[in-house]
C-alpha positions as CSV (number, residue, x, y, z in Angstrom):
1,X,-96.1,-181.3,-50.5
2,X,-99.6,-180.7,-50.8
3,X,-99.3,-177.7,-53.2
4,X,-97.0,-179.7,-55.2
5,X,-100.2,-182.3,-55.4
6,X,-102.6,-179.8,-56.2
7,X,-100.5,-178.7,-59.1
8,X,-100.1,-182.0,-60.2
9,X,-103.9,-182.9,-60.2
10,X,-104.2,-179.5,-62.0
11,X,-101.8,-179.9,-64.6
12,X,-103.5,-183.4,-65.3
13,X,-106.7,-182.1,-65.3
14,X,-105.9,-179.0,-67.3
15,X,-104.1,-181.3,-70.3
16,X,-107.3,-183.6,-70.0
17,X,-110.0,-181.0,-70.5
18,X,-107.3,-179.9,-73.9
19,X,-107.0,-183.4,-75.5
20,X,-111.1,-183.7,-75.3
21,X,-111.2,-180.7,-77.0
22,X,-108.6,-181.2,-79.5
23,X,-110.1,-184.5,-80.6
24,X,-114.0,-183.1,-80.2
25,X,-112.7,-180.5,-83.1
26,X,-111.3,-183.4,-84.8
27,X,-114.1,-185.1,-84.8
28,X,-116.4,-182.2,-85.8
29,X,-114.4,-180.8,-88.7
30,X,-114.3,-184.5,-90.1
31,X,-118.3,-184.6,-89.7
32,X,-119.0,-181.5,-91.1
33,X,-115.9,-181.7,-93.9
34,X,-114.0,-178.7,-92.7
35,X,-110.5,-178.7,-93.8
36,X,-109.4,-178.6,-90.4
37,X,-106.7,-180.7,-89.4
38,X,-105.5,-181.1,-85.3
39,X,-104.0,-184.3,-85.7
40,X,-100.5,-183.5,-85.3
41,X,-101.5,-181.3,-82.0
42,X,-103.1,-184.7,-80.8
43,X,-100.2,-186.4,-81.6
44,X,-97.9,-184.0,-79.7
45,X,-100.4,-184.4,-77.1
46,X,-99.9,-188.5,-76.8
47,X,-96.1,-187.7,-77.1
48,X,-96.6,-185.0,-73.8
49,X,-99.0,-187.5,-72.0
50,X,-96.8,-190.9,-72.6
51,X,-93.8,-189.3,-71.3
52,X,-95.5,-187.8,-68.3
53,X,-96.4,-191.1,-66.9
54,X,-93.2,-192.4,-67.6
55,X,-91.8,-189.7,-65.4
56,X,-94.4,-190.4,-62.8
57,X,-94.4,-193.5,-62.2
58,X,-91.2,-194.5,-63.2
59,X,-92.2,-197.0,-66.1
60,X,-89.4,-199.2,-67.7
61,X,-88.8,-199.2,-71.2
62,X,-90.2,-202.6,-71.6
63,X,-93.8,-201.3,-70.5
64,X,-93.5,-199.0,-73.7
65,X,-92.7,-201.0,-76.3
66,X,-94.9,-203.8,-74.7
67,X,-97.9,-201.2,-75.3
68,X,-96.8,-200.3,-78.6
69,X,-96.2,-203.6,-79.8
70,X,-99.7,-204.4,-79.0
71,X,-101.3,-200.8,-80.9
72,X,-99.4,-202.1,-83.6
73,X,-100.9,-205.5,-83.5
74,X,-104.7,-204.0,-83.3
75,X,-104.0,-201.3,-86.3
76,X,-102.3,-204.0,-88.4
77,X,-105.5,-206.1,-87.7
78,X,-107.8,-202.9,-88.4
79,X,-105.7,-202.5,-91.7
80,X,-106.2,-205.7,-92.8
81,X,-109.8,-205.7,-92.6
82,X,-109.6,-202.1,-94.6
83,X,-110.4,-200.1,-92.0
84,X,-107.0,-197.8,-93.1
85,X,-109.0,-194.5,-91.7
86,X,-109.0,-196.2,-87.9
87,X,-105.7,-197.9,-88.4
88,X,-103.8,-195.0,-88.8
89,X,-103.9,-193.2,-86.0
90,X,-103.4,-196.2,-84.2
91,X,-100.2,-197.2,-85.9
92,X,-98.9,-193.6,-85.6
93,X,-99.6,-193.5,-81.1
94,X,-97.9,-196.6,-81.4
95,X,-94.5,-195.3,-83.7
96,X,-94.7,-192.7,-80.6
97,X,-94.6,-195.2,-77.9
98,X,-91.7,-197.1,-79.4
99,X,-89.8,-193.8,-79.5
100,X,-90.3,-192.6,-76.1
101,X,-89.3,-196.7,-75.4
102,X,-86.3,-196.7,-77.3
103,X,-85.5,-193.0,-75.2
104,X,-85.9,-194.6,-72.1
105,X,-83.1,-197.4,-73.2
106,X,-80.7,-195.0,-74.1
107,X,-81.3,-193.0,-70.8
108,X,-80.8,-195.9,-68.9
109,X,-77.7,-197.2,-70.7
110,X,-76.2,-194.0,-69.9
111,X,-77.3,-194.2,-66.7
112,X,-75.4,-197.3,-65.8
């Protein structure tokens, strides 16, 4: 049980340390205007991270489209005042956690 935990705690850390880094690159290449683009590795990332803690602590499908519903509501605001580069993003984490919601429905309606 306790290797189990340090594997866990590993594997968190471990992803972590890789999403800082991805969106540290991110961040420098759109600085510096490189024509370097990680943003669908970040977004696989989300997709990876969302699910985990589904998984892990058993999360209902309401939780996820409760938290997506509300990205949606802060990127439609951002949009609105124009700030389309910031808004983005936001409305694309929040397409992923209505997916992974409406995954967790039809696992659970086959479930019953």
């Amino acid at each position: 049980m306790k290797r189990i935990k340090v594997v866990n705690i590993s594997l968190i850390f471990i992803y972590s340390v890789i999403f800082v880094i991805l969106v540290l690159i991110q961040i420098w290449s759109a600085v510096f205007k490189i024509d370097l683009s990680l943003s669908y590795l970040i977004y696989w990332m989300v997709l990876a991270g969302w699910m985990y803690l589904v998984y892990k602590w058993h999360l209902e499908d309401s939780v996820s489209f409760k938290f997506a519903l509300f990205l949606f509501i802060i990127a439609a605001s951002f949009a609105l005042f124009g700030w389309l580069h910031i808004a983005e993003p936001i409305m694309r984490i929040s397409f992923i956690g209505f997916l992974v919601g409406v995954g967790q429905d039809i696992i659970m309606e086959f479930k019953k």
